[in-house]
C-alpha positions in Angstrom: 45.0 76.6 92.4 48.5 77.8 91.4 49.6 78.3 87.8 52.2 76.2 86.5 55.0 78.8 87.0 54.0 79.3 90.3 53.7 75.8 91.1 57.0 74.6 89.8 58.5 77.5 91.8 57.1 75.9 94.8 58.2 72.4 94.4 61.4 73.6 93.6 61.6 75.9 97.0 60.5 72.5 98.9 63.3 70.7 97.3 65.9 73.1 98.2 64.9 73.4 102.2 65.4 71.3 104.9 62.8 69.7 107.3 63.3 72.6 109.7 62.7 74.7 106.8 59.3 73.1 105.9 58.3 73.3 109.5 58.8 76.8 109.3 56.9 76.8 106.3 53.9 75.5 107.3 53.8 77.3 110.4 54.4 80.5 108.6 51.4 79.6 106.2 49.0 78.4 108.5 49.4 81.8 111.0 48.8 83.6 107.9 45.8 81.6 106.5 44.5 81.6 110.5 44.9 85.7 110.5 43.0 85.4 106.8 40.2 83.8 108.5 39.7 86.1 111.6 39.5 88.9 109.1 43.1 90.2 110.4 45.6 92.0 108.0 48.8 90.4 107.7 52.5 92.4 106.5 54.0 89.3 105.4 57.5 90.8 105.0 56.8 91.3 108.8 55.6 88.8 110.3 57.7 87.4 112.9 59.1 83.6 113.0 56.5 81.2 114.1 57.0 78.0 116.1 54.7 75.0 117.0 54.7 75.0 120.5 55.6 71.3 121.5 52.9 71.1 124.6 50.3 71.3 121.9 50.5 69.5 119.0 48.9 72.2 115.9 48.9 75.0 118.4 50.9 78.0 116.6 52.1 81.2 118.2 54.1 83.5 117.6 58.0 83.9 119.7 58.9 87.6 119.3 62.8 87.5 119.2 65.0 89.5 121.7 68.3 90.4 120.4 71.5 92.3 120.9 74.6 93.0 118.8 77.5 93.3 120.9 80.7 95.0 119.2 84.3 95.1 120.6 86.4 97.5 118.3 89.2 99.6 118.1 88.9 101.5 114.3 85.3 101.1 114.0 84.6 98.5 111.6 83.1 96.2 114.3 80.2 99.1 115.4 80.1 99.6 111.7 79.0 95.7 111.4 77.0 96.1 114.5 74.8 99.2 112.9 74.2 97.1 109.6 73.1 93.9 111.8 71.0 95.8 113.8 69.3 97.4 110.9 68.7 94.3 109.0 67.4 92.8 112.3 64.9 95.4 112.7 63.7 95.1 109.2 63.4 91.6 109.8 60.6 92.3 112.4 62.4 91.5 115.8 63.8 93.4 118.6 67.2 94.4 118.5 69.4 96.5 120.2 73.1 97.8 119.9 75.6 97.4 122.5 79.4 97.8 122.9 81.6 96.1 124.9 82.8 98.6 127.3 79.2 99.3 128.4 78.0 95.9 128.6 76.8 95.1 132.1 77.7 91.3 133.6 74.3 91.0 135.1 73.0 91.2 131.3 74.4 88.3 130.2 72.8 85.4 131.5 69.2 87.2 130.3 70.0 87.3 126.8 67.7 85.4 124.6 69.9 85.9 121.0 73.6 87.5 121.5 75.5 88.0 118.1 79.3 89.4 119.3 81.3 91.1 116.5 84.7 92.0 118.2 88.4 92.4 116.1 91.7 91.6 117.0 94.6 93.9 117.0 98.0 93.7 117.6 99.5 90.4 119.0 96.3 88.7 119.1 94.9 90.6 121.6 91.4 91.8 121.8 90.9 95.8 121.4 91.2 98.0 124.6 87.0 98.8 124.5 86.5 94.7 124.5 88.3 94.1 127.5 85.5 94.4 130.0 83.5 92.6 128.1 86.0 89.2 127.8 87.0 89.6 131.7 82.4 89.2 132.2 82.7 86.2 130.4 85.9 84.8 131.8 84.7 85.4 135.4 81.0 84.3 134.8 79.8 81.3 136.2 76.2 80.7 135.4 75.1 78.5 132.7 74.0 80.4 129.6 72.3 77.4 127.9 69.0 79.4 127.3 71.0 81.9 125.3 72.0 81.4 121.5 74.7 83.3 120.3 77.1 83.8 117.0 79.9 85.4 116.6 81.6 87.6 114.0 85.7 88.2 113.9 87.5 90.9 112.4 91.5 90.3 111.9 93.9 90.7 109.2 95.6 87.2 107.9 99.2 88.5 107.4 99.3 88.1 111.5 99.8 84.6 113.3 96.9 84.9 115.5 94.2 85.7 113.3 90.9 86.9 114.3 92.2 85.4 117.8 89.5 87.5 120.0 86.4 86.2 117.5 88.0 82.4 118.7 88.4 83.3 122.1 84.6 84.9 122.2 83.1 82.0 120.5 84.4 79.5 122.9 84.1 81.0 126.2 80.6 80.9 124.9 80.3 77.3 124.2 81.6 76.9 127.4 79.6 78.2 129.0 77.0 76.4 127.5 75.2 78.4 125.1 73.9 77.2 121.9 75.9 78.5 119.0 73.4 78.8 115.8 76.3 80.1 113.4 79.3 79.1 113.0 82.2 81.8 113.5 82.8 84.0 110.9 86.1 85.3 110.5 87.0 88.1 108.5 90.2 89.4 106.5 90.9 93.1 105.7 88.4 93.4 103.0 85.9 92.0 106.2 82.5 93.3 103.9 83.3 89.7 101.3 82.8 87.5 104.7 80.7 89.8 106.8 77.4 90.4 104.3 77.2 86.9 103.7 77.8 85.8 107.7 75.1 88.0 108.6 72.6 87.1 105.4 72.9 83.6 106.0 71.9 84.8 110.2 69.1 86.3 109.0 68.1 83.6 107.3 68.4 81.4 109.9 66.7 83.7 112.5 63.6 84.0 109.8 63.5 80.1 110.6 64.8 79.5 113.9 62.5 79.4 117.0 62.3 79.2 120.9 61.2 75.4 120.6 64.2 74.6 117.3 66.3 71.8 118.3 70.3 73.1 119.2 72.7 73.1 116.3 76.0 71.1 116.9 78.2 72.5 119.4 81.1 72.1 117.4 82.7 75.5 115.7 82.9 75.5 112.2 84.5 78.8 110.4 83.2 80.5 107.5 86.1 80.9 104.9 88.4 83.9 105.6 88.2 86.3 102.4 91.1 86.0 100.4 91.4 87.7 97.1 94.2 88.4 95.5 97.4 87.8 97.5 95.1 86.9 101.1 92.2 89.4 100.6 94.9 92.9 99.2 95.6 93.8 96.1 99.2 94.4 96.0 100.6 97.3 94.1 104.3 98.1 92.6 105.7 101.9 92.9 108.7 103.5 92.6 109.9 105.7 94.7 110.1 109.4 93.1 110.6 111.4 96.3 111.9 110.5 99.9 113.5 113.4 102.0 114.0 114.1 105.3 111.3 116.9 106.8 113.1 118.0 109.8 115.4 121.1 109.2 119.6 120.7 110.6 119.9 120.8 114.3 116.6 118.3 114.5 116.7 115.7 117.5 115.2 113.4 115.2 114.3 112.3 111.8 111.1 112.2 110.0 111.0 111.4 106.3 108.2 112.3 103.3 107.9 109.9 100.7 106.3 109.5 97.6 105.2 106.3 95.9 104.3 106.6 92.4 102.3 103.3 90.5 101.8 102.9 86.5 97.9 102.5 87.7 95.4 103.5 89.7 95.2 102.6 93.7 92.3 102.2 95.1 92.4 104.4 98.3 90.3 107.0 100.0 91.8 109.9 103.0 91.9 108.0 106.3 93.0 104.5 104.9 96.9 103.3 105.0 99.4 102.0 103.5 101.2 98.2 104.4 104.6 97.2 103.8 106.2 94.2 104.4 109.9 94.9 105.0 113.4 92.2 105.0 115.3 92.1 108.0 118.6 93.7 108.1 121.5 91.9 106.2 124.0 92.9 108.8 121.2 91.2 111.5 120.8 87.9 109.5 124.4 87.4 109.3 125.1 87.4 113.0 121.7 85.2 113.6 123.2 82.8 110.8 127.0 83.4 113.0 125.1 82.9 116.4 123.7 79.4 115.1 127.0 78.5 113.4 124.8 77.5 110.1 126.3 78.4 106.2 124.3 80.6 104.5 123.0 78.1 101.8 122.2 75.7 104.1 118.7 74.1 103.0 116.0 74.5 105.5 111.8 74.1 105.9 109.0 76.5 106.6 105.9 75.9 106.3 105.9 73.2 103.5 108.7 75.1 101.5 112.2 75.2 101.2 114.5 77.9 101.7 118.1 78.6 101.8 118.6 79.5 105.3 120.3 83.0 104.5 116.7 83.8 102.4 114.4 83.0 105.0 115.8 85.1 108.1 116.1 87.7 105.5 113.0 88.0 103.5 110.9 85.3 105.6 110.7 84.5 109.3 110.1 87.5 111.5 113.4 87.9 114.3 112.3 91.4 115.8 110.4 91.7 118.8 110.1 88.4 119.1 106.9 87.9 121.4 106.6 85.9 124.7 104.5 82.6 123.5 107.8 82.0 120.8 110.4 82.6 123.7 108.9 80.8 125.9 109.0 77.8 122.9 112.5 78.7 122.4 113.5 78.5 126.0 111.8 74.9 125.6 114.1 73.9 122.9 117.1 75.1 124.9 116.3 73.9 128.4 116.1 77.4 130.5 114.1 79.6 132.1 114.1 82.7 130.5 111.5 85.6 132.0 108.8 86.8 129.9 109.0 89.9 127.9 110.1 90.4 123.8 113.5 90.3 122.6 115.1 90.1 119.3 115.9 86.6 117.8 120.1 87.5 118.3 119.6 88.9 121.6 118.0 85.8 122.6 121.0 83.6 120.9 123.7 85.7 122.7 121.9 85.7 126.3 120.2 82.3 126.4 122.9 79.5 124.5 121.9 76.1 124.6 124.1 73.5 126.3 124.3 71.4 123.0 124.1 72.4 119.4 120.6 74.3 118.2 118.9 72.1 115.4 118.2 75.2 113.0 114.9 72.8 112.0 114.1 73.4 115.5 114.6 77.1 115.6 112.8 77.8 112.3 109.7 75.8 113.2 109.1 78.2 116.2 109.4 81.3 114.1 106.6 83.0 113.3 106.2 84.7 109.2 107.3 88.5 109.1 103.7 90.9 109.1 102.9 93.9 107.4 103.5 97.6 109.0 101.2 100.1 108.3 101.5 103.8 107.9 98.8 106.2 107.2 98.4 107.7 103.8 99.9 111.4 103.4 98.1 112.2 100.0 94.6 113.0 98.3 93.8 111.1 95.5 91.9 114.0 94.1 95.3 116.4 95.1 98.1 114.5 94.0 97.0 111.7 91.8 95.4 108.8 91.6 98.4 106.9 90.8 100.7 107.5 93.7 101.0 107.7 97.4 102.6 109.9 100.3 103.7 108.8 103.6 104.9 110.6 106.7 107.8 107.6 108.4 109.8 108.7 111.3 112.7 106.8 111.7 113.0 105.2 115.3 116.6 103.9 116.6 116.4 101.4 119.2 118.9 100.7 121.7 119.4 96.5 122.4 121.9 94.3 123.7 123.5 93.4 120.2 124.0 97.3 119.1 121.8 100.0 118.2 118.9 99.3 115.5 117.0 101.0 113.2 112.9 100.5 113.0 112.4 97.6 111.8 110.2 98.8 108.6 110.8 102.7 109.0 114.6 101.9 108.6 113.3 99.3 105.6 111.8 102.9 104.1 113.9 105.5 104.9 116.7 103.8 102.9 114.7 103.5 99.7 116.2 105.4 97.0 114.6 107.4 94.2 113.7 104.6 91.6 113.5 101.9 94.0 110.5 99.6 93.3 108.7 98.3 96.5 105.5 96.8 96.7 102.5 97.5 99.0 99.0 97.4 99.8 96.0 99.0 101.2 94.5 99.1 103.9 91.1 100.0 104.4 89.6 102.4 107.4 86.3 103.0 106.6 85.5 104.2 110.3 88.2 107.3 109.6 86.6 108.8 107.0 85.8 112.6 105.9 82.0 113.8 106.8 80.1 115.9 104.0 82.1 118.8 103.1 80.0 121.1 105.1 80.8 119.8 108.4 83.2 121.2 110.5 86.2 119.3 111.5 88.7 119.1 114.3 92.0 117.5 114.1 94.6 116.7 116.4 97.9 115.1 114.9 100.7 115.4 116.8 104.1 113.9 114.7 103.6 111.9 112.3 100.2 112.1 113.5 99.6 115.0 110.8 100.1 112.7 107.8 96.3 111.6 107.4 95.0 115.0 107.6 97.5 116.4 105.4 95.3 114.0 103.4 92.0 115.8 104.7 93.1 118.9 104.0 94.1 118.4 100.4 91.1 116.5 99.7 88.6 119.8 101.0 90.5 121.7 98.9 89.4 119.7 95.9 85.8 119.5 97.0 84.4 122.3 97.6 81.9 122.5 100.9 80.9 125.4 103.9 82.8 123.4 106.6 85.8 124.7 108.2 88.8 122.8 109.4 91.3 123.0 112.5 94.4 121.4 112.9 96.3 120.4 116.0 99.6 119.6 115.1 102.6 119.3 118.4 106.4 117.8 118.3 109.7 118.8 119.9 110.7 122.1 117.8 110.0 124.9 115.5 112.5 125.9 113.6 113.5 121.9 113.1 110.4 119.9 113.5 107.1 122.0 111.7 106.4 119.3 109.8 104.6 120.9 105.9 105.0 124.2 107.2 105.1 125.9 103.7 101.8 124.4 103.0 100.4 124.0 106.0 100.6 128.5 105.6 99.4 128.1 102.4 96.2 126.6 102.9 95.4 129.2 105.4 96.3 131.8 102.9 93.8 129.9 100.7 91.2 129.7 103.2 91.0 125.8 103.1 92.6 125.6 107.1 90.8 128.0 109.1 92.7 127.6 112.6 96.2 126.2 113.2 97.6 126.1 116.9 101.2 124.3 116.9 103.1 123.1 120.1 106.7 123.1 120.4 107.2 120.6 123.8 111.3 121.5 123.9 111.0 125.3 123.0 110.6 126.1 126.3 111.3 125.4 129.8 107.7 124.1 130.4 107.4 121.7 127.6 104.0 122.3 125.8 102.1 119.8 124.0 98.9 119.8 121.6 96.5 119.2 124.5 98.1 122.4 126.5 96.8 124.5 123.2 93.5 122.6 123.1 93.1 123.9 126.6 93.7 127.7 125.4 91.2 127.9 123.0 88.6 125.4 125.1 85.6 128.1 124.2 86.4 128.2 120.7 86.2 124.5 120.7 83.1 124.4 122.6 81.6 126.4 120.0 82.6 124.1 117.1 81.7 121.2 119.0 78.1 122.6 120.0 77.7 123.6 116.1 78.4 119.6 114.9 82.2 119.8 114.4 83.7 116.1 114.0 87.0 115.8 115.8 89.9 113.3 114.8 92.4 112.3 116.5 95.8 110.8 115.0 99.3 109.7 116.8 100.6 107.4 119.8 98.1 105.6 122.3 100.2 106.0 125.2 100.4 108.8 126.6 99.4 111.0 123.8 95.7 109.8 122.9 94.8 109.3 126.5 96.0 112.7 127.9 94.0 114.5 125.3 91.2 112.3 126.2 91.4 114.2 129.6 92.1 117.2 128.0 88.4 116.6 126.3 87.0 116.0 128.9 88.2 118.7 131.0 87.2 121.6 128.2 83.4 120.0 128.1 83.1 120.0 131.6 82.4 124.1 130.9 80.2 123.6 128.2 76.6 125.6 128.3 75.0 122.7 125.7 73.6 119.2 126.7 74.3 119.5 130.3 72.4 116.1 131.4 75.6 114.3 130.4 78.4 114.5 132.8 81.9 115.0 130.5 83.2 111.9 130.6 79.6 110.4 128.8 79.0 113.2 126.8 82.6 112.1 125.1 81.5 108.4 125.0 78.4 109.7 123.1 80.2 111.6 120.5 82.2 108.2 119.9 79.6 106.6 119.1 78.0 109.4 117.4 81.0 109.1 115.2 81.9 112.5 116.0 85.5 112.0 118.1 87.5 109.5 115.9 90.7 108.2 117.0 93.3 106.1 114.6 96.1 106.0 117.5 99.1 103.3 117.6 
């Protein structure tokens, strides 16, 4: 008999669950009490989901569940969800087993039992390099995957039009393709752990009832609610500028600026994450788009449910740089032609494609998509410099169009900030480019503006004491006009906090020199750190930067005396995934 508590506990459990639920239930129960019986011992927290099997009516056995976690990522997050999934999997009792995208093998697919995808989206909507593979398997399959249940997790940011696009695309190919979806898609924000832990709780529930012989769910997608805290999932913060100058020395080819943020509270940051900014288009640019169209600047106009004066929204609003292809292509609708595929800005596009009749500015604005955020990584320690301001490393960027030469669209936005200036920003989270215990040894390779997050790193050592040593890796055109923190770059040699700096100058020298040529020269020093555990980190441009020192890599650990069973190119894969070469490249 069961006390009173214990009952009412009960009946109040059976009132909450469903009839699949008490199915479960009684299965669950009557395994045990048949185990009880045979004189077997039973780890309830265990046991693995029972079914009745539908041939014999009573007849209970057991359905050990296959599963794999397939994730598609370009910072990290997404294997970091995979890890937790698995391990909560595991602890459930069943099988499960990690994958990523760019190892995934076609001839896999169609065997799976239970596939849970967590994949992000970067850029314009597009899925991250590493998930490619896996999305051309499922476009080009053609077998029916109706014995396979699936769910899939997305990872995006909200401030972009297509949001958590690659989750939408997994999750329908999918369904296409005919397997049963047993969660609905979960889409994530920045903040992707306020979605995430409950997406995959509310899995494991299900999978603690769900069964071989459970009828199919509906097949059509619902979407668990995209986190959204304070303004859409950030919490914005207000700083004034107390420091913005220019880091290159006179005679530089370029310009790269250091600026300081400062904030009347705290921000909640760690080394590794960025910054976000969302900047106004260019006054001198939103008067000849408002010239081009022929419309007043007060002219009243809607977007999105709100109304705007039309000088205010090309200036603070609607995004007119870059424009890309899917909004051309709905311009060239509006105006009749055929205009080739590519990106253009907004008043290159009004001076090269005219309509034949006048351009309702309705028209035009509805095709418009919201300016987004750009990100820059974080040049400060919060144990260093304060937990109440910022540092960024912004090189300016001049772009050459049709209408006249431009500046970046947010690094001009920032490099014209003057001391005082209040601007508002956010943080981003990158929890996959994080610091390892102090005592580790680290590796880091920042050419340009690539430096600024380990200018962070370093700092941060200094504060906290530990054994490991660090090595930078920092490359751009010059040296007497480009070393970018050379004063304290020296001084934290000096101070024994940076044990090895190698610097290359590319236009110092007839044959131009980058951080990958240096790499190369001190390949059995680096084969020694790397044998002893060293993490490395790699920070700048994905093309060609990122991708050259990829080779570079792979070239120095063809030579290496440790782990030979690998041939280079795996033996690099593994110390991704190992967590031990990290890459934040743009």
């Amino acid at each position: 008999m069961l006390s009173d508590e214990k009952r009412n506990r009960f009946l109040q459990l059976l009132k909450e669950s469903t009839k699949d639920e008490w199915v479960w239930m009684s299965g669950y129960l009557a395994a045990i009490t048949q185990a009880s019986i045979a004189g077997s011992s039973v780890d309830v927290s265990l046991t693995p989901p029972v079914s009745i099997d539908s041939g014999t009516e009573g007849n209970l056995k057991t359905q050990p569940i296959q599963c794999s976690v397939v994730y598609g990522t370009e910072t990290g997050n997404s294997k970091k969800l995979g890890t937790e999934l698995v391990k909560k999997l595991k602890e459930l009792g069943v099988s499960a087993k990690l994958k990523s995208t760019d190892t995934y093998k076609a001839k896999d697919l169609k065997e799976e039992e239970y596939l849970f995808v967590i994949v992000s989206t970067h850029g314009d909507g597009e899925p991250p390099q590493a998930a490619k593979p896996f999305i051309q398997i499922l476009v080009d399959s053609k077998e029916s995957l109706s014995k396979v249940k699936f769910a899939v997790l997305g990872l995006g940011d909200t401030s972009y039009p297509l949001f958590c696009q690659t989750g939408e695309d997994v999750d329908s190919m999918l369904s296409k393709l005919g397997a049963e979806r047993i969660q609905p898609l979960g889409k994530c924000d920045v903040d992707f752990d306020l979605v995430a832990k409950p997406w995959m709780s509310e899995l494991i529930s299900k999978l603690n009832t769900h069964s071989k012989t459970a009828t199919s769910q509906t097949s059509k997608p619902t979407q668990a609610p995209a986190a959204k805290p304070a303004s859409g999932g950030k919490v914005v913060y207000e700083g004034s500028v107390v420091t913005n100058i220019v880091l290159n020395d006179v005679g530089a080819s370029k310009s790269t600026r250091h600026i300081e943020i400062k904030t009347t509270v705290p921000i909640d940051y760690q080394p590794g994450d960025s910054a976000g900014f969302l900047a106004y288009n260019r006054d001198e640019e939103v008067n000849r788009i408002l010239s081009l169209l022929k419309t007043d600047r007060e002219t009243r106009v809607t977007y999105k449910g709100e109304t705007w004066m039309a000088y205010d929204l090309f200036r603070k609003k609607v995004s007119v740089r870059f424009l890309p292809d899917r909004v051309i292509q709905k311009y060239a609708g509006l105006v009749g032609k055929e205009i080739p595929s590519g990106k253009t800005d907004l008043d290159v596009l009004l001076t090269l494609h005219t309509s034949e009749n006048k351009l309702e500015l309705q028209s035009l604005v509805d095709i418009l998509e919201p300016i987004v955020p750009r990100y820059y990584s974080i040049a400060s320690s919060p144990s260093a410099h304060g937990e109440d301001e910022v540092h960024l490393t912004v090189a300016e960027v001049e772009i050459e169009t049709f209408t006249g030469l431009k500046s970046g669209f947010c690094s001009g936005f920032l490099a014209e900030l003057k001391e005082g200036d209040v601007v508002p920003f956010f943080i981003q989270r990158n929890n996959s480019f994080r610091l390892p215990s102090p005592d580790t040894d680290i590796i880091m390779i920042g050419p340009g503006t690539g430096i600024a997050p380990f200018r962070s790193f370093l700092f941060e050592r200094e504060q906290n004491s530990g054994n490991g040593r660090n090595w930078l890796f920092f490359g751009e055109r010059n040296f007497v006009s480009d070393f970018y923190y050379q004063t304290e770059l020296l001084e934290l040699m000096d101070t024994g906090v940076l044990h090895k700096l190698n610097a290359a100058f590319s236009r110092d020298t007839k044959q131009k020199v980058y951080v990958q040529d240096r790499m190369g020269e001190n390949a059995a020093e680096l084969l020694k750190w790397i044998e002893n555990g060293a993490v490395i980190y790699l920070c700048g441009s994905k093309d060609p930067m990122s991708k050259d020192v990829d080779r570079k890599l792979i070239e120095i650990l063809t030579e290496r005396t440790f782990d030979t069973e690998k041939d280079a190119s795996d033996y690099l894969k593994e110390l991704e995934e190992m967590g031990r070469y990290i890459k934040d490249v743009y």
